[in-house]
Every structure is written in C-alpha cells, then in structure tokens.
C-alpha positions in Angstrom: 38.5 1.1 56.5 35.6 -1.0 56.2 33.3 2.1 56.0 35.3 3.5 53.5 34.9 0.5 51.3 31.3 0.4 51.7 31.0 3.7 50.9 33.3 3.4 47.6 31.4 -0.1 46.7 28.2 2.2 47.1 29.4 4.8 44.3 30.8 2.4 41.4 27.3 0.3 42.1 25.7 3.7 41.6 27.8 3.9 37.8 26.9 0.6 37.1 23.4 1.0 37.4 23.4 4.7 35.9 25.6 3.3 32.8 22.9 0.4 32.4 20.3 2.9 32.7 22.2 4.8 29.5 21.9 1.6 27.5 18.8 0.8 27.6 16.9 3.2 25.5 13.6 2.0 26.9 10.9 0.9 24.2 8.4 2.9 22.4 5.7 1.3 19.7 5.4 2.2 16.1 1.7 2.1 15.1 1.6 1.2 11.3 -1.7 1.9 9.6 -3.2 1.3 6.0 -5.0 4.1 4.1 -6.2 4.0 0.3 -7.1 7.8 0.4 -10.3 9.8 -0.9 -9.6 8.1 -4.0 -10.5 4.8 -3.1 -13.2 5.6 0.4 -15.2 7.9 -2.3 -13.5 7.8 -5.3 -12.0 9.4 -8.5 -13.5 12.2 -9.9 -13.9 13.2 -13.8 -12.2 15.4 -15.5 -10.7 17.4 -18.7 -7.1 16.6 -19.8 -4.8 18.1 -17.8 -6.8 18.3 -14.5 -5.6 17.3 -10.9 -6.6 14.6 -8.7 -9.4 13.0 -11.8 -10.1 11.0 -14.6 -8.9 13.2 -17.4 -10.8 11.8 -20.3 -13.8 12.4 -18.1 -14.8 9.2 -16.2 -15.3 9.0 -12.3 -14.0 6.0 -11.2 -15.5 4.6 -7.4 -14.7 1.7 -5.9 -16.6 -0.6 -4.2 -14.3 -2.8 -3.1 -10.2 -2.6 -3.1 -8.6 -5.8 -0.8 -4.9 -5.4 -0.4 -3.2 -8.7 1.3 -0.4 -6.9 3.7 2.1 -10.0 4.4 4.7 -8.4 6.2 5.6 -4.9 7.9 9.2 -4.7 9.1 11.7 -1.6 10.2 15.0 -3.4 8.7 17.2 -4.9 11.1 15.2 -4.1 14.3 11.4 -5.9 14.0 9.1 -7.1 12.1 5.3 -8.3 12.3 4.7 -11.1 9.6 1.2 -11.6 10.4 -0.9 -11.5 6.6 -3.9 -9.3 6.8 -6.7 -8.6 4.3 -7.6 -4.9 4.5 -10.7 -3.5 2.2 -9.4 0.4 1.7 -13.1 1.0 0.2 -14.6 1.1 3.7 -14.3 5.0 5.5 -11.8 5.1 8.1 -12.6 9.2 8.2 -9.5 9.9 6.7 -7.1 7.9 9.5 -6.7 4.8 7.5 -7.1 1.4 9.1 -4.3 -0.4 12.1 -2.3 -2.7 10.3 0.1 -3.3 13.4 1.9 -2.3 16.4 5.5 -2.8 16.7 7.2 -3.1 19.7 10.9 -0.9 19.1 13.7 0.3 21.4 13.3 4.6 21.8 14.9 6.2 19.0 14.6 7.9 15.8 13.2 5.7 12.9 13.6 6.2 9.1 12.9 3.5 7.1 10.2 0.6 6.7 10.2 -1.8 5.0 6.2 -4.1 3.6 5.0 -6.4 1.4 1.6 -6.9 -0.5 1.6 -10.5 -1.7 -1.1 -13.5 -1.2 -0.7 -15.5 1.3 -2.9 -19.0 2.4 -3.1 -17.9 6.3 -4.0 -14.2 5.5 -6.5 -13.0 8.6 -8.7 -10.1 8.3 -7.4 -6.5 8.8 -10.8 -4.7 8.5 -12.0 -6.9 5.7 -15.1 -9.3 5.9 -14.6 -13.6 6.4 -15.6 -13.2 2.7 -13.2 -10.8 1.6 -10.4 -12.6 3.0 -11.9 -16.2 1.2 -11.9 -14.3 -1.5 -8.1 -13.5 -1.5 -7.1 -16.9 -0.4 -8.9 -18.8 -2.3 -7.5 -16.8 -5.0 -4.0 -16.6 -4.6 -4.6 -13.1 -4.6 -2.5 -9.8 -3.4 -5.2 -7.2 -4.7 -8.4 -7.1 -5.9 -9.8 -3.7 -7.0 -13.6 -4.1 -7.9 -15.9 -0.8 -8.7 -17.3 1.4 -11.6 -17.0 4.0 -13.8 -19.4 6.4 -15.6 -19.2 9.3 -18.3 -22.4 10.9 -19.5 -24.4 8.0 -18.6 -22.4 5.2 -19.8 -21.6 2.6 -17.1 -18.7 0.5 -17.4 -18.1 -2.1 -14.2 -14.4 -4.3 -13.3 -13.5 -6.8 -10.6 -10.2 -7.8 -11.5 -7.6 -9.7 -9.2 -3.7 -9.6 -8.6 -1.6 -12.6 -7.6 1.6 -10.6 -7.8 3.7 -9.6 -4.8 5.0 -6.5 -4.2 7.9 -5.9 -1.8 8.2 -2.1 -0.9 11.5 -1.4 0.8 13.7 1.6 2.9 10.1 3.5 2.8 11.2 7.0 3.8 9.9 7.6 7.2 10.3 10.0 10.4 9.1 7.9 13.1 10.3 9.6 16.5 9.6 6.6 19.2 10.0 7.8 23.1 10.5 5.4 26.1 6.8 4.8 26.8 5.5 6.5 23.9 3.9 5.7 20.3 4.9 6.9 16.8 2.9 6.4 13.7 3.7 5.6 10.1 1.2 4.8 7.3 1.0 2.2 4.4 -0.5 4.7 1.3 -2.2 3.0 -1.4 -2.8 4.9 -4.7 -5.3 3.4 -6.3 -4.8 6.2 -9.8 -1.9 4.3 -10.7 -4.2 1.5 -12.1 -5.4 4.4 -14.4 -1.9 5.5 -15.3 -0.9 5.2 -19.3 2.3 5.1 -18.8 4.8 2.3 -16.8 8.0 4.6 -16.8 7.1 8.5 -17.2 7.4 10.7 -14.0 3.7 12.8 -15.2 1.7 9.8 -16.9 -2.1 10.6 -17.3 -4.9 8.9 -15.5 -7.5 7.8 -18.0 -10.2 5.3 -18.4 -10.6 5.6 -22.0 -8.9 2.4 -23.3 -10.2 0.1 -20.5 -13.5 1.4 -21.3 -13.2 0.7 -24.9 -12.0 -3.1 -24.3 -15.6 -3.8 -23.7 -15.7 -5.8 -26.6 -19.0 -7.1 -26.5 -20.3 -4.3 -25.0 -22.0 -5.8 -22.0 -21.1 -2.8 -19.7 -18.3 -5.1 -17.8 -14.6 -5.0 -18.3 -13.1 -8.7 -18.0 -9.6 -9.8 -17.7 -10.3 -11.9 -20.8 -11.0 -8.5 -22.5 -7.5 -6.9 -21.3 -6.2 -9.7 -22.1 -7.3 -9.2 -26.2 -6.5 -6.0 -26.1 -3.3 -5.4 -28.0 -1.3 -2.2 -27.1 1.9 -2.4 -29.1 0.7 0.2 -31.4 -0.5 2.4 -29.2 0.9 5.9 -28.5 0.5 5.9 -25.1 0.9 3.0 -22.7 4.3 3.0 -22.8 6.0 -0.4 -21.2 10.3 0.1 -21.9 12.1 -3.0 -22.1 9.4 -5.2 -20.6 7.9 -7.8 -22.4 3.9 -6.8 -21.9 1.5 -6.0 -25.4 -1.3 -6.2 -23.8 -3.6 -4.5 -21.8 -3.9 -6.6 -18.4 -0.2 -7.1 -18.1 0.0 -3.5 -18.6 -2.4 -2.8 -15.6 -0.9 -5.7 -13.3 2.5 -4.2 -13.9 1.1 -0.9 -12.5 -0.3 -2.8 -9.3 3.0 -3.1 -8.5 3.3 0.5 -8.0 0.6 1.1 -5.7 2.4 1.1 -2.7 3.7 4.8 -1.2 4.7 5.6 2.3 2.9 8.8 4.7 1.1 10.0 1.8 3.2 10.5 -1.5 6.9 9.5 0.1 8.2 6.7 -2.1 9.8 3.3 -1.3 12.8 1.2 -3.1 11.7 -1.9 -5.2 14.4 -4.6 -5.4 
C-alpha cells in the first residue's frame, strides 16, 4: 500500500510540475532600435513635381544633425523601459538603425508598442555626443533637425528645435518572441514630413520652396524668427483644418509631431 502511494504521489507531482512548465511561457527579449532612414544618414534628394522619395521643387535637403529625445518605449500592459535617450539619426548605422533598448518579455507573439519623443532633464545618450544631449536638455527639447539645402547653387542652412512631445501609441508590430530567443522592432523616423505642405492630406508634397523663401534678409539661414513672420493664411497650400496655426513654424512643429512611424512605413495611434 505504501508503494502504491508513493508511486501515485510520484505521477500527480509529475502533473504539477508539467502544468507549471505549461504556464510559464519562458522569456524572450524584444530588441527596439531607432532608424531615421537614407533620408536623414545621406539625405533628400531634388526633384521635379511629382517625383518619389525628393524635394519636388528641386532642393536636396541633408542633414547634419537630427537629435530625437526617445523617453519611453513600452509593449502596453506587459513592460516598459523609461530610460530618456538622445539618439542623432544623422550618424550611418549602415542601414540597421541605432539600439534604443532591450526588453525583457514572456515568449509570445507581440503586436503593438507603444513610445514617446518628448524632452526630458535626465535624457542620457543613445548614440548622440555629451554635447548633443546638453543640447536637448538644456533646451527643453524633443527634436532638433539641423542641415542644408541647395538648388542651382543657392544655399539655404536651418537648426531649428522642438520642445513638443509626441506620444506614438498601439504601433502595429509582429514581434514573435521565443523562450531564449530575441525579436526586433524599429522606431522609424521620417524626417520628409518636416517638408510636407500639407497637415491633413493622405499625398501632401515635400517642398522646400516656402522655407526657402522666408529668408527674409537673405543671409542664406532660415530662423525660427523667420517662420515665425511668415504668414500662411493665404496660402494655397499648407493647409492646417481646424487648428489654430497661420504661420509657418507652427506649421512645421505641428508636422514634428508626425515623424514617428513603426518598421518602416507602419503607422501608430496618436491620442
């Protein structure tokens, strides 16, 4: 009798630990990463209206620097990493973007992610220099976007800086995460969207023309103050809806708010 009991306490001790084993799913990592594209690591090339991936009115746009202030990386309801990083998306990264973080999940399958691009006082550098990341501090700043552009040998510079934050949210991802293993998902930054004329239509064109031409004292360098003067009520283009922006910089810190994309074009909600 004894042996049999042993015996039967040695099976359902076997279920237990086979039904714990079916619970836990063991953990996996998701590595996030943050890429800005060719468009940013070598630029924007000029076009004619109507082209793909330029300038349409004919300016190339480069970038020498583009700081984005990544606050806070999260798959919703599971983990997050809330560690603020300064990443400069103007460095190469050979066309795999830059580690933003690593975050530790139980195996499964993964389809949303959530981020924010906002300032922060305690940001640490990503990739970006001790400068860079003064810079953004000191600033109250979530991205700063500093560079060139050029059409038939007329050179117009910009270093202009955001404070806004932008929360990107339910990013559309497939992140498959094995027991043991590592899945990847990455932060995409489209830099045309600060060219875009338009805040609300799905094909707005990406032109230089009116930034260019806010150059009002022609010193070959495009100040805020100068967005600021420039008055776009009138104009045909740079459409704005029901917002309450007439002039040129809010138009172009509304459209930082749109920079954010997930694995390439996939698109995130903004509450």
């Amino acid at each position: 009798m004894i042996r049999c009991m042993s015996l039967f306490s040695l099976v359902l001790c076997a279920l237990a630990l086979a039904a714990c084993d079916d619970d836990d799913p063991g953990l996996g990592d998701l590595e996030v990463t943050i890429y800005g594209e060719a468009f940013i690591e070598e630029g924007i090339p000029g076009g004619e209206a109507g082209c793909d991936g330029c300038v349409e009115d004919g300016w190339a746009v480069t970038f020498d620097r583009f700081l984005v202030s990544v606050t806070e990386v999260a798959v919703p309801g599971v983990a997050a990493d809330v560690t603020a990083r300064v990443f400069d998306l103007a460095r190469p990264s050979g066309g795999g973007g830059h580690p933003v973080a690593v975050i530790a999940l139980p195996a499964g399958h993964y389809t949303a992610l959530d981020y924010v691009i906002g300032p922060s006082p305690t940001a640490a550098a990503g990739n970006a220099t001790a400068d860079d990341v003064a810079l953004m501090v000191d600033g109250g700043l979530a991205v700063y976007a500093e560079g060139r552009a050029e059409r038939a040998g007329v050179v117009k510079t910009f270093a202009w800086g955001f404070a806004g934050e932008s929360r990107y949210t339910d990013c559309a991802i497939e992140a498959h995460v094995g027991d043991g293993g590592a899945a990847g998902a990455e932060l995409t930054i489209h830099a045309d969207h600060l060219l875009y004329d338009d805040l609300d239509s799905g094909e707005p064109q990406v032109v230089f023309d009116l930034l260019a031409a806010s150059d009002a004292d022609d010193d070959g360098v495009i100040t805020r103050a100068e967005l600021e003067a420039r008055d776009i009520s009138a104009e045909a283009r740079y459409q704005v809806g029901s917002r309450s922006i007439d002039d040129l910089w809010g138009f172009v810190a509304a459209q930082v708010g749109t920079l954010g994309h997930i694995d390439g074009e996939g698109h995130c909600d903004q509450p």
